[in-house]
C-alpha positions in Angstrom: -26.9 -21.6 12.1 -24.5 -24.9 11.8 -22.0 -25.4 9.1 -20.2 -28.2 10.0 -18.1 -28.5 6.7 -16.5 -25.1 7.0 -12.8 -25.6 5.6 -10.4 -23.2 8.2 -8.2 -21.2 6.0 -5.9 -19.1 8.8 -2.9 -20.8 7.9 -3.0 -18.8 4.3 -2.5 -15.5 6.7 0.3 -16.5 8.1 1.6 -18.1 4.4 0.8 -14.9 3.4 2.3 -12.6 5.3 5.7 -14.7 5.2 5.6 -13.9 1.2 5.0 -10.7 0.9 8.1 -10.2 3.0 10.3 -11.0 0.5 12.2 -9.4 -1.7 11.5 -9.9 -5.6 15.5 -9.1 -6.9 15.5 -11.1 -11.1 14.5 -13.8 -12.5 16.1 -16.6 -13.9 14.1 -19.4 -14.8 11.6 -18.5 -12.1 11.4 -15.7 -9.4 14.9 -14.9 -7.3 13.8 -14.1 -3.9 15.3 -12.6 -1.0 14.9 -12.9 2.6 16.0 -11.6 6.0 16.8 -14.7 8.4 17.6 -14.9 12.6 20.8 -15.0 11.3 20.9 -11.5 10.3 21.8 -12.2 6.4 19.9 -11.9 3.4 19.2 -15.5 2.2 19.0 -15.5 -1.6 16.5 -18.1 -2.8 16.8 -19.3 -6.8 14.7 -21.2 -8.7 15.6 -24.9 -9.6 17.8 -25.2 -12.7 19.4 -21.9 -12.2 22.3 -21.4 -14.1 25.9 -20.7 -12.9 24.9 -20.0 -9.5 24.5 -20.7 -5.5 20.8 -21.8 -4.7 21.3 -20.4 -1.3 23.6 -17.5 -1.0 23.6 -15.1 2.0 24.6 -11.6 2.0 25.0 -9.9 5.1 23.5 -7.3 5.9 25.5 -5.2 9.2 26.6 -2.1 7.1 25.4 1.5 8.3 23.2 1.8 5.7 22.3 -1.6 3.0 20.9 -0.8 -0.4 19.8 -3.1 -3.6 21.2 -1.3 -6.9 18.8 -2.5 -9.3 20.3 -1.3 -12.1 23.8 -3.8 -11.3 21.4 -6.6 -8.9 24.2 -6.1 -6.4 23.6 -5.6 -2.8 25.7 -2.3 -1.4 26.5 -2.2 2.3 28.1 1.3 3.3 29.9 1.5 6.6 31.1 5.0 7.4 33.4 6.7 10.1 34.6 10.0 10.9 37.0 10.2 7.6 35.8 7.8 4.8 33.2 5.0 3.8 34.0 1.7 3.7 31.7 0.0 0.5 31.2 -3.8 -0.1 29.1 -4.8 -2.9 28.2 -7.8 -3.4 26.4 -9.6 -6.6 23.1 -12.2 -6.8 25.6 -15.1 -7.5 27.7 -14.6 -4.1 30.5 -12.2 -5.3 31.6 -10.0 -3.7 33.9 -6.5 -4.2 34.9 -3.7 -1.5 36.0 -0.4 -1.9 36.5 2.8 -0.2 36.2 6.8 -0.7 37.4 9.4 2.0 34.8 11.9 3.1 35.6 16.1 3.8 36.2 16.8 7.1 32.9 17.8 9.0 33.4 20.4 12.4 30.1 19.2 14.3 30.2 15.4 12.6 27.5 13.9 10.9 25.1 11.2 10.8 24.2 8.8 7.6 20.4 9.1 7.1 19.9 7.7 3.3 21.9 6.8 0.5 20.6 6.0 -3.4 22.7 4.8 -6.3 23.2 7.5 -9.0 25.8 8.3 -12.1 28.4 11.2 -11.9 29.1 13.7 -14.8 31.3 11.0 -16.6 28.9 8.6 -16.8 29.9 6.3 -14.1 28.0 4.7 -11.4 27.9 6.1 -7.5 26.7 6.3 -4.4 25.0 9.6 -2.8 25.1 9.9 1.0 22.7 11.9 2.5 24.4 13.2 5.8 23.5 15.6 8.5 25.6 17.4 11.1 25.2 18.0 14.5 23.4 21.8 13.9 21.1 20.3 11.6 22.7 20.9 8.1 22.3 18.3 5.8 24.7 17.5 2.4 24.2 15.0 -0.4 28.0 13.8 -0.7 28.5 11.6 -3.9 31.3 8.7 -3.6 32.5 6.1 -6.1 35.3 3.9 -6.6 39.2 5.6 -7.1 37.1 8.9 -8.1 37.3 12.2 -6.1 34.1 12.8 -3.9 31.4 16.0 -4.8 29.6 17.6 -2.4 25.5 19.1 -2.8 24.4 21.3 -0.3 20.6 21.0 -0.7 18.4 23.9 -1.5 15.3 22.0 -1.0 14.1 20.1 1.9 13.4 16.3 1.5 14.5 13.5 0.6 17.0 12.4 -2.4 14.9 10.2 -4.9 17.3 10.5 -7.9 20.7 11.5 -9.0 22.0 11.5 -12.4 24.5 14.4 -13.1 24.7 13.8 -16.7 22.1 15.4 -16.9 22.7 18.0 -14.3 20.0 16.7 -12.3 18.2 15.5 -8.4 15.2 15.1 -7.6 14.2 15.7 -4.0 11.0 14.9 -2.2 9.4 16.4 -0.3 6.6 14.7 1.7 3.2 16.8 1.9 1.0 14.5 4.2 -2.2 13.7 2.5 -1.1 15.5 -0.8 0.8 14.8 -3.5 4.7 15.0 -2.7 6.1 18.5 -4.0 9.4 17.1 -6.3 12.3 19.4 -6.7 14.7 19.4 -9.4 18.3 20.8 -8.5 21.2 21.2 -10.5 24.3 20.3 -8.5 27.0 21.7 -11.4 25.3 24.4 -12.8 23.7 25.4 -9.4 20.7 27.1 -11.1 17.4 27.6 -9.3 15.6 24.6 -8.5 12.5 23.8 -10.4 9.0 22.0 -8.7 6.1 19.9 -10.1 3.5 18.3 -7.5 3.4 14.8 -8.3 4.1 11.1 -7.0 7.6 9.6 -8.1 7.8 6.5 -9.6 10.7 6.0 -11.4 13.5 7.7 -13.2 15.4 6.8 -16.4 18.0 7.9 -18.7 17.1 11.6 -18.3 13.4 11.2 -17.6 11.4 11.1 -14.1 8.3 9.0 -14.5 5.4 10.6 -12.1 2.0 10.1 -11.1 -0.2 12.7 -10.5 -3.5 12.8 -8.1 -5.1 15.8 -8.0 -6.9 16.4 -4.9 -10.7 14.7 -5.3 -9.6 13.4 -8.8 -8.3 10.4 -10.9 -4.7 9.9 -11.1 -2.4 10.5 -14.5 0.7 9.6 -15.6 3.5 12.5 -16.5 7.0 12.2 -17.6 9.4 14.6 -17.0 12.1 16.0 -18.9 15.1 16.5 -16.4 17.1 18.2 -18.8 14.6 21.1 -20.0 12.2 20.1 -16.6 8.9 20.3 -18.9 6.8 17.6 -17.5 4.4 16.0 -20.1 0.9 14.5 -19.5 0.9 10.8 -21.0 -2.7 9.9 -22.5 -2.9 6.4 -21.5 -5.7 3.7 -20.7 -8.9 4.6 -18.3 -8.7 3.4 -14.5 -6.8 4.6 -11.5 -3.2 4.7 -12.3 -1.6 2.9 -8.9 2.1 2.8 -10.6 4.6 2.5 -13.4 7.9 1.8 -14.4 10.0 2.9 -17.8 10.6 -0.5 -19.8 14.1 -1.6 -19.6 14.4 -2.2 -23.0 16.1 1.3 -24.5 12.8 2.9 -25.6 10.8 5.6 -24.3 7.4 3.1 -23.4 6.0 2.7 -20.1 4.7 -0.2 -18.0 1.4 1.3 -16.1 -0.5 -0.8 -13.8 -4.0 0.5 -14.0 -6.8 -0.9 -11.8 -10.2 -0.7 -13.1 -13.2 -2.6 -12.3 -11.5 -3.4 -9.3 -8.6 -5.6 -10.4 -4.9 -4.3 -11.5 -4.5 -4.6 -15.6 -1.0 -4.0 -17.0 -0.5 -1.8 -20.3 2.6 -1.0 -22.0 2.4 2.8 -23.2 4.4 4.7 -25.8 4.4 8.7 -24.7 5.3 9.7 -28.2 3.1 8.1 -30.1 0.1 7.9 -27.6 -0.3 4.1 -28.1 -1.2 2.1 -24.9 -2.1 -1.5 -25.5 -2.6 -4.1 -22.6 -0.5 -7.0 -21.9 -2.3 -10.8 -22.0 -2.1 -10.8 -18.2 -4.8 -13.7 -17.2 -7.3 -13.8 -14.6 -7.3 -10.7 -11.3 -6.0 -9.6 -8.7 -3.6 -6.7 -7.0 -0.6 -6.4 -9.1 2.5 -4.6 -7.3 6.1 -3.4 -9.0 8.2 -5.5 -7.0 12.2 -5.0 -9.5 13.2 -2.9 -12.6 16.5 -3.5 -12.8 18.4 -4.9 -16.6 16.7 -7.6 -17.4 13.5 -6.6 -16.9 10.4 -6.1 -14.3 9.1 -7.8 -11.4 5.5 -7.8 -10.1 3.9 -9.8 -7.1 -0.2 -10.5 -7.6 -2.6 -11.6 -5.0 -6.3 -12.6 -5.7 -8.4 -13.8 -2.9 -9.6 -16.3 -5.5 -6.5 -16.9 -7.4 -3.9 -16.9 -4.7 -0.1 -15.6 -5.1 2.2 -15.5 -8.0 5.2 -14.0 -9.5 5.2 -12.1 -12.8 7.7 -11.1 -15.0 7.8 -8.5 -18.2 11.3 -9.3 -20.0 13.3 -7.2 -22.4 11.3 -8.7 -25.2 8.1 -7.2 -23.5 7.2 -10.6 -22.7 5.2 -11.8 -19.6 6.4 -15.0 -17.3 4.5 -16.1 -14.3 4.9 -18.9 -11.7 2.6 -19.5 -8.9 3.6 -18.2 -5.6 3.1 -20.2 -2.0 -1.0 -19.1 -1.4 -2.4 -21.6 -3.1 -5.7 -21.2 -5.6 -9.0 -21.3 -3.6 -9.8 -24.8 -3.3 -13.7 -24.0 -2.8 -16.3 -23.0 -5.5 -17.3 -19.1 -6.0 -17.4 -16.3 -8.2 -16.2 -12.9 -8.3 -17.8 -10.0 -10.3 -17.6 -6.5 -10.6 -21.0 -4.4 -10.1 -23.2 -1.6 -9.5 -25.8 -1.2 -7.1 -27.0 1.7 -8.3 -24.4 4.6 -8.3 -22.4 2.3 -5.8 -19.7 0.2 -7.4 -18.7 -3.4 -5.2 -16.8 -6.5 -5.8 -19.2 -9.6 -4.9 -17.9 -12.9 -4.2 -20.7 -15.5 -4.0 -20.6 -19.1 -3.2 -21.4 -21.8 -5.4 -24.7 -22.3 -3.0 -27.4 -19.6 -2.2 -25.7 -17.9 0.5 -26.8 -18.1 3.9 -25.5 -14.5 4.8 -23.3 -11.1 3.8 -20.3 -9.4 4.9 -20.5 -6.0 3.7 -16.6 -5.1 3.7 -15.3 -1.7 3.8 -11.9 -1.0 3.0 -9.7 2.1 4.9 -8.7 5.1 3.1 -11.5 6.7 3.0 -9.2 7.6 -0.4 -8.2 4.2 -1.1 -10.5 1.4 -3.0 -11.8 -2.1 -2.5 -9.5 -4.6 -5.1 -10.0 -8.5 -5.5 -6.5 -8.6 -3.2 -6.2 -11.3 -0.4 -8.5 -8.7 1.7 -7.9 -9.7 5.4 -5.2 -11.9 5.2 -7.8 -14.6 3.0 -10.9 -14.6 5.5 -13.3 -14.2 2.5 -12.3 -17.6 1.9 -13.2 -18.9 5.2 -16.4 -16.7 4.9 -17.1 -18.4 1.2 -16.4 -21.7 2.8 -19.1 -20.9 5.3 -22.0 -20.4 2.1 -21.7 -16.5 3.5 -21.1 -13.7 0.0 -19.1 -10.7 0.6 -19.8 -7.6 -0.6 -16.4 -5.3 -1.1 -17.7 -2.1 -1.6 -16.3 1.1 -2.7 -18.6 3.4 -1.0 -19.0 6.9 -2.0 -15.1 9.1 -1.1 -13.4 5.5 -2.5 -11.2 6.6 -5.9 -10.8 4.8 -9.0 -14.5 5.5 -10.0 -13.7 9.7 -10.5 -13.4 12.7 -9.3 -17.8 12.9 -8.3 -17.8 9.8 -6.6 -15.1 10.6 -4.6 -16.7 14.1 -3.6 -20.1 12.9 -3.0 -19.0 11.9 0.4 -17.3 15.1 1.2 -19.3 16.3 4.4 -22.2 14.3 3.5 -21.2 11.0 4.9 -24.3 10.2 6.5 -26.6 10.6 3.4 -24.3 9.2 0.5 -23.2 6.1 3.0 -26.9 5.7 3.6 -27.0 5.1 0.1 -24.7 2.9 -0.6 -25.4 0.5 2.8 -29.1 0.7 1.3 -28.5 -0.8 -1.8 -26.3 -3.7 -0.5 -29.2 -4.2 1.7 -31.3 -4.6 -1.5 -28.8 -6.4 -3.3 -28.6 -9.5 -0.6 -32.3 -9.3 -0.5 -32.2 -10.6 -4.0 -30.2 -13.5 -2.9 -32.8 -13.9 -0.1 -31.0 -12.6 2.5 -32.7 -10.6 5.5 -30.4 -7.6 6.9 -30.7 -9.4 10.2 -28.3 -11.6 8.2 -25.6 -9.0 7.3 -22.3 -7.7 9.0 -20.7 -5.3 8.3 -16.7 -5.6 8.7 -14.3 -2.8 8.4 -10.7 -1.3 9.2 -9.2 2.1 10.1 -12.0 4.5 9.0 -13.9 1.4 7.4 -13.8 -0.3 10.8 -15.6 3.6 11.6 -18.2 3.3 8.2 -19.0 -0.4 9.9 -20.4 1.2 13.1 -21.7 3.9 11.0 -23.4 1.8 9.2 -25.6 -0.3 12.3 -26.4 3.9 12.9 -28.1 4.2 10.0 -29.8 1.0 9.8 -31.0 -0.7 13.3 -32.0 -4.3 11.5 -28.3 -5.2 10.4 -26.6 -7.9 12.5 -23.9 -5.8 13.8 -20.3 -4.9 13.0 -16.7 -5.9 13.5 -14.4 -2.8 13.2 -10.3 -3.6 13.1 -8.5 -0.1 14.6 -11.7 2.3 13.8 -11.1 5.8 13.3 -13.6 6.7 15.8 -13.1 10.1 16.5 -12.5 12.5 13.3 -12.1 16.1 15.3 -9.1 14.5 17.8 -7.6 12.6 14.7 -7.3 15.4 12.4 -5.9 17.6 15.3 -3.4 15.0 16.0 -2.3 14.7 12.2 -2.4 18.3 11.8 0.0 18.8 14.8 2.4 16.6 13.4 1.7 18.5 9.6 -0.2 21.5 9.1 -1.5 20.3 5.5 -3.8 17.8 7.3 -5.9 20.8 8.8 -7.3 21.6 5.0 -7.6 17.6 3.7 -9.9 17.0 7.2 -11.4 20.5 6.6 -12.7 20.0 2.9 -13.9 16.2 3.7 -15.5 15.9 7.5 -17.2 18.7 9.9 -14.7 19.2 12.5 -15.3 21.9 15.0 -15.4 22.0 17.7 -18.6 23.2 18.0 -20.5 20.8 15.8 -22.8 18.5 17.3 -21.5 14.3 17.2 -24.0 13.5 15.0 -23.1 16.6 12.6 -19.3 15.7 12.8 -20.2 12.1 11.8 -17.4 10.0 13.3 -17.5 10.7 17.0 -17.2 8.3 19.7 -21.1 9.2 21.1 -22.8 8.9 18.2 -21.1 6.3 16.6 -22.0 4.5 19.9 -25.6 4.6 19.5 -26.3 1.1 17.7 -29.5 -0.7 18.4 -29.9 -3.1 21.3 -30.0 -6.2 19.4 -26.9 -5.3 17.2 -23.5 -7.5 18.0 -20.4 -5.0 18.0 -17.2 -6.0 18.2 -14.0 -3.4 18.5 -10.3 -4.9 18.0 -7.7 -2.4 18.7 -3.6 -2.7 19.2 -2.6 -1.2 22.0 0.6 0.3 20.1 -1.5 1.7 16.8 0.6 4.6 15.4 -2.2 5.3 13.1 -5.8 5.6 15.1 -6.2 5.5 18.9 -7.3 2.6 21.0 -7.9 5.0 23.7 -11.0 6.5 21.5 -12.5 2.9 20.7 -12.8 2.9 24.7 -14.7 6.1 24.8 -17.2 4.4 22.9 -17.2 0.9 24.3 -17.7 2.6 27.6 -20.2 4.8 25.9 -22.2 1.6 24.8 -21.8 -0.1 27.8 -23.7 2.9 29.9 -26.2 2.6 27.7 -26.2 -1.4 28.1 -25.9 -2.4 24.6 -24.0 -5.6 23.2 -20.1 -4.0 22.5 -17.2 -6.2 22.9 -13.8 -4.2 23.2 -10.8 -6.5 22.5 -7.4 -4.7 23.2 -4.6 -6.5 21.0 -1.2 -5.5 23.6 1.9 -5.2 21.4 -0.2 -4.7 18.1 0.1 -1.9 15.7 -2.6 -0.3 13.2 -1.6 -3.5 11.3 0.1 -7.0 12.1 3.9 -6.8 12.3 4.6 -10.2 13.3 3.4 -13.8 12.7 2.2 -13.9 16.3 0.0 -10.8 15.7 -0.9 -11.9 12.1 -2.6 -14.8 13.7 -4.0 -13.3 17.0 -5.5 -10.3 14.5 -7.2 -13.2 12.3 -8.4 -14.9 15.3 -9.7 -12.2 16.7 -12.1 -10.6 13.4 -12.7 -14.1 12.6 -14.6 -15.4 15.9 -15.9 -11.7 16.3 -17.1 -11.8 12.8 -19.3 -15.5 12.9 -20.5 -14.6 16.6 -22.3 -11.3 14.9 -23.3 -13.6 11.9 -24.6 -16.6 14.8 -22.2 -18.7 12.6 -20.8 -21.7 14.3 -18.2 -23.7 11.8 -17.8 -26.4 13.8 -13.9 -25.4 14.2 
């Protein structure tokens, strides 16, 4: 089919990916960005009509280790030698202040791995330093300004996520794979035994740790914990998938949660003593990220694939500021809705005409969900252009719909997936849409769902699959070899021995090759993916190709599971695009 007024859209990726580099720091008037430049500073960018203040500071940026203090908006480069640290600190508004702090002597010397901003018994502000020696021992040495130095030897592995000895207390994380981090709580003065909860950290306040739990298979909750008697509470707040919080910065107890439901991000304010959760008058959608919580307030960064890009705001008054960002609005006409097919749950975006095809998109995860985000870098917005709807759908194992959707899939893949392609099928039928008129486009183990899926049915067009998890018994051995707790996340969710058949283990290069002879397949791949292997795409490209059916294998040299660069941005968009409108016998006319 010909549609010559197809608008191209791939200069958004690259608009895109330039944004979301930055750094959200305050706001004053408008959003105050940050920047790394060729230079090798930190250019700070203000709004117009700033007060008091450089529009275009730089901060360098060469210390041993360069933090933002959120709590002072300062910048904090630490250089360190054999006998002291070296500290410059230097303020959104250009100034600047240095000081120093000597460190105990170390017999097999040491190397600076971390550092996070923390307050000592008195009350003051400091630095920790998380060092290690040359045998492996590692020390949390606190530092701060004309003020004698402590030293924590940690009885916990992980990393230091907060420090705050008024309260006797840090918080240590320690990374479980697939699971919920396990968070120690040590008491560097009184030295008492460390206490655990299982939970992801999120932020921590005035004697409180703010957490989110996700119990394996089931929605996430919100918990704050008491670092001083180390009780952690369960906060009753609004329905959805919790995806992240912050305390307010306004001296009370309430929380700002970002909750997704329906597949867009909704922002409540929550009060853990009274149970009160009301939501803020945030309009339209879209992915909402916590971006700053520092004195004056919070910082968020939103993306809709309708909506574009903008900054948002929550001020100490618990009032909400936005500005657009640079991704402009879509300039077309579509809609967005949230739906059911059945038991599966999707996000369709349709174009003001009767669409002349469908992109079933499938999101990675699989424990992840489909959101109204700027979904591959804003191709849906070439694709609406084109008069083609996309289905975002959040098959069966997705979260954010419970615990029994997210089971369903669990060593059933072939069944519940059946399902769920089935009733996108019927759904684009409705439109009048044949399935010879549907792709399906996926990345990481979506990129595998999107060859599973021309498996299952043999009418669909084809698939485009971005860095596929193709084979689930070499993956999971290679993640449990790096981290034994994979072994029992693959083991509860896929069929991985060794002696199971490939169509019994599901996601195996030979029977994920078995597509039908008139379905189009392409494979993109980066030869430097530190997630999924290119090497098993090729096992089934060549699998396909014995068996002479229609695959296209496109190696990306350079390229990571995901685009690093602006030269990969664009080559990665290039290279779904063209493989997506060649399955689709699309021809824009660009």
């Amino acid at each position: 089919m010909r549609l010559p007024d197809a608008v191209p859209q791939r200069d958004v990726a690259q608009v895109f990916f330039t944004e979301r580099g930055r750094f959200f720091l305050s706001w004053d008037t408008g959003p105050i960005l940050g920047s790394v430049q060729e230079d090798g500073t930190l250019h700070i960018e203000r709004p117009v009509g700033a007060e008091g203040a450089p529009a275009h500071a730089r901060i360098p940026l060469d210390g041993d280790a360069v933090l933002f203090v959120e709590a002072r908006e300062a910048f904090v480069a630490v250089h360190m030698n054999d006998t002291g640290v070296a500290v410059v600190e230097t303020g959104l508004r250009g100034d600047s202040e240095s000081w120093t702090a000597p460190l105990p002597p170390s017999e097999h010397g040491r190397t600076l791995t971390d550092v996070v901003h923390g307050w000592d018994q008195d009350g003051d502000p400091c630095l920790v330093l998380t060092v290690e020696d040359g045998v492996g021992t590692v020390a949390f040495l606190q530092i701060g300004p004309g003020k004698p130095g402590r030293t924590h030897r940690p009885a916990s592995p992980g990393q230091l996520v907060h420090w705050d000895l008024r309260h006797d207390a840090a918080v240590i994380r320690e990374d479980r794979g697939p699971w919920d981090s396990r968070l120690h709580l040590e008491r560097p003065l009184s030295l008492s035994a460390p206490q655990s909860v299982v939970a992801r950290w999120a932020d921590g306040r005035e004697g409180r740790g703010l957490l989110i739990e996700t119990p394996s298979g089931a929605g996430s909750r919100l918990l704050v914990w008491d670092l001083t008697s180390s009780s952690p509470i369960r906060v009753a707040g609004p329905a959805g998938h919790v995806d992240d919080a912050r305390f307010l910065r306004d001296g009370s107890e309430r929380v700002l949660t970002v909750v997704t439901a329906d597949g867009s991000d909704t922002l409540h304010v929550t009060d853990p003593q009274s149970k009160e959760s009301a939501p803020l008058p945030l309009h339209g959608t879209g992915r909402i990220r916590i971006r700053a919580a520092g004195p004056q307030g919070i910082g968020m960064y939103r993306v809709s694939t309708l909506q574009g890009s903008s900054w948002i705001w929550l001020d100490l008054d618990v009032n909400l500021h936005q500005t657009q960002g640079e991704v402009p609005p879509y300039g077309g006409e579509a809609a967005l809705s949230h739906a059911w097919y059945g038991r599966t749950p999707v996000l369709q975006y349709l174009p003001k005409r009767p669409p002349v095809a469908a992109v079933v998109s499938l999101h990675g995860g699989p424990e992840a969900l489909e959101r109204d985000e700027l979904r591959w870098d804003g191709l849906y917005r070439e694709l609406l252009d084109a008069g083609v709807a996309v289905i975002g759908l959040n098959y069966c194992g997705s979260t954010g719909y419970g615990p029994d959707h997210t089971r369903r899939a669990w060593k059933s893949w072939t069944t519940a997936f059946q399902e769920d392609v089935d009733s996108c099928i019927a759904a684009a039928a409705a439109w009048g849409i044949a399935p010879a008129d549907i792709a399906l486009l996926g990345g990481s183990f979506g990129g595998a769902l999107a060859l599973l899926g021309c498996v299952l049915r043999e009418d669909l067009a084809g698939a485009v699959a971005s860095a596929p998890l193709i084979d689930i018994r070499r993956h999971a051995e290679q993640a449990a070899a790096a981290d034994s707790s994979y072994r029992e996340w693959f083991g509860e969710r896929f069929d991985i021995a060794a002696s199971a058949t490939p169509a019994q283990r599901v996601f195996d290069p030979k029977h994920l090759s078995t597509t039908a002879p008139g379905q189009r397949v392409f494979v993109v791949h980066g030869s430097e993916d530190e997630v999924t292997q290119w090497q098993h795409s090729k096992l089934a490209a060549d699998e396909a190709a014995r068996q002479e059916l229609p695959w296209t294998l496109v190696i990306e040299a350079g390229a990571g599971h995901v685009p690093n660069t602006l030269d990969e941005v664009e080559n990665r968009y290039r290279n779904i695009r063209s493989a997506l409108l060649d399955v689709l016998g699309i021809d824009t006319g660009a």
